[in-house]
NUGUDREN-751101 format. One record per residue (C-alpha): residue in three letters; y, x, z. Coordinates in nm, 2 decimals, always signed. Last residue first. Example, Ala and Ser with C-alpha at 12.3 -4.5 7.8 and 13.67 -1.06 7.14 Angstrom:
BEGIN
<rec code="SER" py="-0.11" px="+1.37" pz="+0.71"/>
<rec code="ALA" py="-0.45" px="+1.23" pz="+0.78"/>
This chain:
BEGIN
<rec code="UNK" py="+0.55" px="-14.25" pz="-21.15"/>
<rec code="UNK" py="+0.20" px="-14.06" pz="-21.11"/>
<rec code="UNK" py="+0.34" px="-13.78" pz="-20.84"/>
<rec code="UNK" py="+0.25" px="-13.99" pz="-20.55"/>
<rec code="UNK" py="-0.07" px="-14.05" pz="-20.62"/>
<rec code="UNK" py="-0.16" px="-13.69" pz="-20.73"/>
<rec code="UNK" py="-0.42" px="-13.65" pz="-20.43"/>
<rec code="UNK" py="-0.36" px="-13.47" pz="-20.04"/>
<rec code="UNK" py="+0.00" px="-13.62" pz="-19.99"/>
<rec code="UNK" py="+0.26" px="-13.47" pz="-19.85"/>
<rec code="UNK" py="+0.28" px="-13.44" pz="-19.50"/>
<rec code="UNK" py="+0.22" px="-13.09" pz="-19.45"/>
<rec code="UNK" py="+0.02" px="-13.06" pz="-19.13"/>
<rec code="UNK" py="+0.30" px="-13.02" pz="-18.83"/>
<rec code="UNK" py="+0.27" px="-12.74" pz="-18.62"/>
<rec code="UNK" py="+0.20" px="-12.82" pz="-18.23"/>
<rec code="UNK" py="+0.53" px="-12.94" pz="-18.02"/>
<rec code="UNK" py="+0.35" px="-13.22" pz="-17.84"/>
<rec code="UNK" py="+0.37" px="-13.58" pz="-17.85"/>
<rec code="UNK" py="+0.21" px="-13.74" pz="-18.14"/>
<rec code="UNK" py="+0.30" px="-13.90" pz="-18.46"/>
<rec code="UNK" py="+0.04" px="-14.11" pz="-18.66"/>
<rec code="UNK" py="+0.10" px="-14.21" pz="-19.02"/>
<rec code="UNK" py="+0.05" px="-14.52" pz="-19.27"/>
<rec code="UNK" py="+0.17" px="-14.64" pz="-19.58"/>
<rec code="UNK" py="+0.13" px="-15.02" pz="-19.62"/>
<rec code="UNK" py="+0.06" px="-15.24" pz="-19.95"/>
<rec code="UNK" py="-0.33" px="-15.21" pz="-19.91"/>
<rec code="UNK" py="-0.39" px="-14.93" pz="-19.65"/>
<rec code="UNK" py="-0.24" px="-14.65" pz="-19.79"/>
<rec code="UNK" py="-0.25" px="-14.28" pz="-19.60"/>
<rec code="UNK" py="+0.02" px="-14.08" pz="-19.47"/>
<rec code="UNK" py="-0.13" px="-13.77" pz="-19.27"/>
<rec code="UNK" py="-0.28" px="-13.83" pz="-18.90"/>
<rec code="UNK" py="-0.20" px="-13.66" pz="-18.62"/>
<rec code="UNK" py="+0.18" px="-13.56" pz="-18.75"/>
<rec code="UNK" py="+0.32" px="-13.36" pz="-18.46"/>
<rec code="UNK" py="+0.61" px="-13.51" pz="-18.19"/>
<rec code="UNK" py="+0.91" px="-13.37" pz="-17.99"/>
<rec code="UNK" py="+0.93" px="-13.00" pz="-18.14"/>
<rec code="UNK" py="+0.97" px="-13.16" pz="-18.51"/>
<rec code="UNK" py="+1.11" px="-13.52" pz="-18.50"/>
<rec code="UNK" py="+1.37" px="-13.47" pz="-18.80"/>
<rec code="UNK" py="+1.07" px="-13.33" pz="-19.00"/>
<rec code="UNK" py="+0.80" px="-13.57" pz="-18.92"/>
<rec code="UNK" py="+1.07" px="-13.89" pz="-19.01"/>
<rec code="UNK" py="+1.16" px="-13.69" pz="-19.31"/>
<rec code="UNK" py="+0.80" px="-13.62" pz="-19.45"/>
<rec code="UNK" py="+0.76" px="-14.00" pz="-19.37"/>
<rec code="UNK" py="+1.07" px="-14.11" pz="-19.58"/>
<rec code="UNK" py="+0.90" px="-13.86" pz="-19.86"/>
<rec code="UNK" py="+0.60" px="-14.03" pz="-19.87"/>
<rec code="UNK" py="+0.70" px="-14.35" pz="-19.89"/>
<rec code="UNK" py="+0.99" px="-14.28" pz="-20.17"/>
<rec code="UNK" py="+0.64" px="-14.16" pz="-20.35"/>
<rec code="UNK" py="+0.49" px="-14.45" pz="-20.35"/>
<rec code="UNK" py="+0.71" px="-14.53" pz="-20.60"/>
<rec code="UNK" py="+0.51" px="-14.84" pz="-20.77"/>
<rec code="UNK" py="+0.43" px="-14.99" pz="-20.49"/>
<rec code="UNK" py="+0.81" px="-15.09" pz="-20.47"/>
<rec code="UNK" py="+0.76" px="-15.32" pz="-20.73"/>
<rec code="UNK" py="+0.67" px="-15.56" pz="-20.54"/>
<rec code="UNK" py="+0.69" px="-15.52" pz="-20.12"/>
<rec code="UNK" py="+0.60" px="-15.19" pz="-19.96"/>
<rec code="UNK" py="+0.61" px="-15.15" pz="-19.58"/>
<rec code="UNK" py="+0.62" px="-14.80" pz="-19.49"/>
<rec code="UNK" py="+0.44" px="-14.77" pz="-19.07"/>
<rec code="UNK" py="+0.50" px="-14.50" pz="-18.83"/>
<rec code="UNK" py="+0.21" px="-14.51" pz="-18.56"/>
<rec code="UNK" py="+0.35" px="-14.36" pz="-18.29"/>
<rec code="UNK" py="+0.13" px="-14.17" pz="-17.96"/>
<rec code="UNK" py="+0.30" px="-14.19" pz="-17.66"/>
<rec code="UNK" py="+0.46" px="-13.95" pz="-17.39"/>
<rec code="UNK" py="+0.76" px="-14.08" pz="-17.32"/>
<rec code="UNK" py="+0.89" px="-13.78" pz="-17.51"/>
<rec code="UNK" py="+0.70" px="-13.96" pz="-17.81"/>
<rec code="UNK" py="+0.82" px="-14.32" pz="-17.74"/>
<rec code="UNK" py="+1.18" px="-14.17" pz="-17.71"/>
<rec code="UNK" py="+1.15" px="-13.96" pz="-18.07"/>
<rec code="UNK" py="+1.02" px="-14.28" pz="-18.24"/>
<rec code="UNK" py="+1.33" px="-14.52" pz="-18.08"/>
<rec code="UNK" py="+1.60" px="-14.28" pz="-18.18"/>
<rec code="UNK" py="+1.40" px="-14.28" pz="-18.55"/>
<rec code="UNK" py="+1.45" px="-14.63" pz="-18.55"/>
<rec code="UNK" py="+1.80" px="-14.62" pz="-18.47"/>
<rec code="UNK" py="+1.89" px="-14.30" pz="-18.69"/>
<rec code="UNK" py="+1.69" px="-14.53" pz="-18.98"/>
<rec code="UNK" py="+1.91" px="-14.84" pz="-18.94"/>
<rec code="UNK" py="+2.23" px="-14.61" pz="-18.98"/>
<rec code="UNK" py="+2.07" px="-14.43" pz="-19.30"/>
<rec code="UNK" py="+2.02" px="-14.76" pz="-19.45"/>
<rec code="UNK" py="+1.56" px="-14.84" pz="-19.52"/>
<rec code="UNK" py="+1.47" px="-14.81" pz="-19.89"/>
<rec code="UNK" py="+1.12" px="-14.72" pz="-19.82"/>
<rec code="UNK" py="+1.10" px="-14.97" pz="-19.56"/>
<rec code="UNK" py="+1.02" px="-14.97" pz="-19.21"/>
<rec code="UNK" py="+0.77" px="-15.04" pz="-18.94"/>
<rec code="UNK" py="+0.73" px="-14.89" pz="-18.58"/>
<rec code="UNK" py="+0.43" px="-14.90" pz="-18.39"/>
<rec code="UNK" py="+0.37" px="-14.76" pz="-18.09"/>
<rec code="UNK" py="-0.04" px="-14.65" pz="-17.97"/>
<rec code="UNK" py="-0.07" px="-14.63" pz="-17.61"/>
<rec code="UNK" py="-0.06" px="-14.32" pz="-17.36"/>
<rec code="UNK" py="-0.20" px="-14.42" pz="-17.04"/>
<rec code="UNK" py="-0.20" px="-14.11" pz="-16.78"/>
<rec code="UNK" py="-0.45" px="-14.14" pz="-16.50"/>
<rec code="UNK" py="-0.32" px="-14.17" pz="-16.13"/>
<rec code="UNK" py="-0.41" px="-14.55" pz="-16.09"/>
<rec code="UNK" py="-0.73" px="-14.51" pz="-16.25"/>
<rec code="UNK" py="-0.77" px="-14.18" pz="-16.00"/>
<rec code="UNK" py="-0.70" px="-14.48" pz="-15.71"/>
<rec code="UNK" py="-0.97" px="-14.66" pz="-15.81"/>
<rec code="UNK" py="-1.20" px="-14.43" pz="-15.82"/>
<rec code="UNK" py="-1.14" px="-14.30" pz="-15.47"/>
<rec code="UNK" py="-1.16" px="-14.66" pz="-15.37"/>
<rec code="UNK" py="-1.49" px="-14.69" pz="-15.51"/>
<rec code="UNK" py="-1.62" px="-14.39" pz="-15.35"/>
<rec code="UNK" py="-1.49" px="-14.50" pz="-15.03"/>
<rec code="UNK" py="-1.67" px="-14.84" pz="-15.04"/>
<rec code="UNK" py="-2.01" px="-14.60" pz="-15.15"/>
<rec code="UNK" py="-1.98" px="-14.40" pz="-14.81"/>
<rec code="UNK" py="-1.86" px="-14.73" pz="-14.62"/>
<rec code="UNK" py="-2.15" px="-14.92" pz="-14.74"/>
<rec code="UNK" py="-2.42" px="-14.61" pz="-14.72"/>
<rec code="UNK" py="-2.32" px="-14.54" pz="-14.37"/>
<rec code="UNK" py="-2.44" px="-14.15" pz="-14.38"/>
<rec code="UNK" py="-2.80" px="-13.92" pz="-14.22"/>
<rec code="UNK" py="-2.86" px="-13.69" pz="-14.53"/>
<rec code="UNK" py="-3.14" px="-13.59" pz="-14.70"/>
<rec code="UNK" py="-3.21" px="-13.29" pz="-14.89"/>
<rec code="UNK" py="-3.53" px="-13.21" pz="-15.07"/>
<rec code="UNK" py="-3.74" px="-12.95" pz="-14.93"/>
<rec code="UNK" py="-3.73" px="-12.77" pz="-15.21"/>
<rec code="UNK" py="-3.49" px="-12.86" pz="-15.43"/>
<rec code="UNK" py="-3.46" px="-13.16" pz="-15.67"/>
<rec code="UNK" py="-3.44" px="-13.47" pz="-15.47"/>
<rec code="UNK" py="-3.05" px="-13.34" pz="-15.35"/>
<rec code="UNK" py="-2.88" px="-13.64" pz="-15.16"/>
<rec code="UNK" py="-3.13" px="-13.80" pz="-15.05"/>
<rec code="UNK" py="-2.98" px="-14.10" pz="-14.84"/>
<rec code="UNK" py="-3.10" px="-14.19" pz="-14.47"/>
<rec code="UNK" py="-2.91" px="-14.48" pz="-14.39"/>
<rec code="UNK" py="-2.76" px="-14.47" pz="-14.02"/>
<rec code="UNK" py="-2.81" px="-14.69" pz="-13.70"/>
<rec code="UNK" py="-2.83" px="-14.37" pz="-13.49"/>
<rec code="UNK" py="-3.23" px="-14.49" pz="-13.36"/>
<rec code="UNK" py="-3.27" px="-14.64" pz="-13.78"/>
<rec code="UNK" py="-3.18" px="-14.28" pz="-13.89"/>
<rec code="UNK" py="-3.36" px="-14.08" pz="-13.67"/>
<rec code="UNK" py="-3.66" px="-14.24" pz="-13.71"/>
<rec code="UNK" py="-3.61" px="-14.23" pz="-14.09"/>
<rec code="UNK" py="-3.59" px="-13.86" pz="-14.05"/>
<rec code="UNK" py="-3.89" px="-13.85" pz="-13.80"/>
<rec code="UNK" py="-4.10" px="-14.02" pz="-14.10"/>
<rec code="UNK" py="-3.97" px="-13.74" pz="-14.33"/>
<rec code="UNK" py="-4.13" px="-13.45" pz="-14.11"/>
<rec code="UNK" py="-3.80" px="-13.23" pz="-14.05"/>
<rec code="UNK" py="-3.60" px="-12.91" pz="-14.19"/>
<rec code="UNK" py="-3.33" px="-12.86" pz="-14.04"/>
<rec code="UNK" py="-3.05" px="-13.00" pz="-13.85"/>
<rec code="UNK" py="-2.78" px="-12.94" pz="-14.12"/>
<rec code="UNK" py="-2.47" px="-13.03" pz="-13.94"/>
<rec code="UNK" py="-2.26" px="-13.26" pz="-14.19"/>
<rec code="UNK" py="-2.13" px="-13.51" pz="-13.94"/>
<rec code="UNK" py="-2.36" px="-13.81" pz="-14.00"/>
<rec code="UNK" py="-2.64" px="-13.55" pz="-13.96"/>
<rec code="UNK" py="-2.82" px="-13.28" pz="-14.26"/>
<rec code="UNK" py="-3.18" px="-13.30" pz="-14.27"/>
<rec code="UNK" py="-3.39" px="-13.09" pz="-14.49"/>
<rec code="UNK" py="-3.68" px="-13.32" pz="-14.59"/>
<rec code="UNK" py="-4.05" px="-13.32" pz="-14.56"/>
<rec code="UNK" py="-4.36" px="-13.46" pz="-14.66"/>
<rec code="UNK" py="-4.25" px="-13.59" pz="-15.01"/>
């Protein structure tokens, strides 16, 4: 690479110049001469402080980590036979974590012979989805995982995918 367009410490393009005289340039103004674009022709270089241009950047990273939106996964657990009163107050906390802007996992704990009405899962679950309807969608339909059912809420208003279940596992009581 013979040449390089030049562009100063203060973004005037001075041209097209011998790369030697670049590097000149840059150690006389006590600047790093950085290419900035390798791929056209001439290939662009530009006279910058390489430390504060690169501390910048990092502090301009940093702050957009700041900025970003963390949503985390909630849990909340309950039971297929869970009182009306205890479910308002879980449900209460469900719809918050969702207009809060989280996703919920919403967990049926099964104990004896409970697993074998699976069913009463499935339909606590198609009422938690349908009482938080225009808060929170069902992500992710009910599915077992050893003596737990499982299903992801999350925020938004989009149509909720039927929430009963895809197989006949819930109908073989």
């Amino acid at each position: 690479m013979r040449q390089v367009r030049l562009i100063d410490e203060n973004g005037t393009q001075i041209g097209v110049v011998d790369t030697r005289d670049a590097l000149r340039l840059a150690k006389e103004r006590e600047y790093d001469l950085v290419l900035v674009s390798p791929n056209s022709v001439p290939p662009v270089a530009r006279l910058l402080d390489y430390g504060k241009w690169r501390y910048e950047q990092q502090q301009a990273e940093k702050e957009a980590r700041k900025k970003a939106k963390r949503t985390e996964l909630k849990s909340m657990k309950l039971r297929p036979k869970i009182e009306t009163h205890d479910y308002n107050t879980k449900l209460s906390h469900i719809r918050r974590f969702l207009e809060e802007g989280h996703k919920v996992k919403v967990t049926i704990m099964f104990r004896g012979r409970e697993m074998a009405h699976q069913e009463l899962g499935y339909k606590l679950l198609e009422r938690v989805a349908k009482d938080l309807e225009g808060v929170g969608f069902v992500e992710m339909r009910p599915e077992m995982l050893g003596r737990d059912m499982n299903m992801v809420m999350a925020p938004g208003s989009k149509p909720s995918a039927p929430v009963a279940p895809s197989g006949s596992s819930a109908n073989s009581a």
